[in-house]
C-alpha positions as CSV (number, residue, x, y, z in Angstrom):
1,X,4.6,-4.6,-1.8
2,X,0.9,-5.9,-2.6
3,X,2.0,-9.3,-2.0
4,X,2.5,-8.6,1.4
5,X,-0.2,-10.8,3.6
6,X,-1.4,-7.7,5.8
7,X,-2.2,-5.9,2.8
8,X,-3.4,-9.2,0.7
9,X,-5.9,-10.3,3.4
10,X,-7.9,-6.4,3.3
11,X,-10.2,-4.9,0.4
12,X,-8.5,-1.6,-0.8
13,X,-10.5,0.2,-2.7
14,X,-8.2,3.3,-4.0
15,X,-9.7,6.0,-6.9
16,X,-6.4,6.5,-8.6
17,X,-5.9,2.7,-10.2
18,X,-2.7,4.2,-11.5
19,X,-0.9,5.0,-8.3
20,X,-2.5,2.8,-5.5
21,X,0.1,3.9,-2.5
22,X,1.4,7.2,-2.3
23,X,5.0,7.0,-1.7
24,X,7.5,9.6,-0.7
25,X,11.4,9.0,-0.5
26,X,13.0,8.9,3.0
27,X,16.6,9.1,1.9
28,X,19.0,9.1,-0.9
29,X,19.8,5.5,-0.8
30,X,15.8,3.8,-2.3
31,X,14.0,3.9,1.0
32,X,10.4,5.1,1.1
33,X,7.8,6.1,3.1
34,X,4.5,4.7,1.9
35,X,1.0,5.5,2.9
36,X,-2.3,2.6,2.6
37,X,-5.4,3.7,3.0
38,X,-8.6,2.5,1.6
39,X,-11.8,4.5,1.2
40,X,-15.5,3.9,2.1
41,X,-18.7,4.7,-0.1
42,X,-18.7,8.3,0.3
43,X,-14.7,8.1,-0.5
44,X,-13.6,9.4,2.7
45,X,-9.7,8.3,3.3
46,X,-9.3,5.4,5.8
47,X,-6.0,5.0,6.8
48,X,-4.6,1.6,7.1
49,X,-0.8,1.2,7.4
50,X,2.1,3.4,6.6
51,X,5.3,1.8,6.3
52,X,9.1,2.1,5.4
53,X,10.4,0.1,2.1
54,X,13.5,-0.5,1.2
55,X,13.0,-1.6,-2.9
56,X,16.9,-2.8,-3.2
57,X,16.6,-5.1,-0.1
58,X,13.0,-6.1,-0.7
59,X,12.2,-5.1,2.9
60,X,8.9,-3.9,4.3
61,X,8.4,-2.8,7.4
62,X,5.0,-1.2,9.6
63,X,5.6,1.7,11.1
64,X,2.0,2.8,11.8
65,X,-0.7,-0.1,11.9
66,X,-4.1,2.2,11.8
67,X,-6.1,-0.8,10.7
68,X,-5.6,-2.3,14.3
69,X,-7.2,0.4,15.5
């Protein structure tokens, strides 16, 4: 999922190096829901995308874009 150019191309800084996207199952079948967000020097959250992935297809898809805001 970090290979993907729309995340590649921005600087995420994220606090918890050990898990960089939160991720929460949608179904039963290995889709998620994932959440990027970055934060700025005071480490207020700044939403950038959240998105649906499908791990066995290899699919990622935007749902929200917040960093075209």
């Amino acid at each position: 999922m970090k290979r993907q150019p729309f995340i590649t191309n921005k600087e995420i800084v994220n606090p918890n190096p050990g898990a960089p996207f939160p991720m929460y199952p949608s179904n039963k079948t290995g889709n998620y829901i994932v959440r990027v967000s970055t934060y700025n020097n005071e480490w207020n959250e700044q939403k950038l995308y959240e998105l649906s992935v499908d791990y066995k297809k290899k699919l990622v898809k935007i749902l929200k874009n917040y960093a075209s805001n």
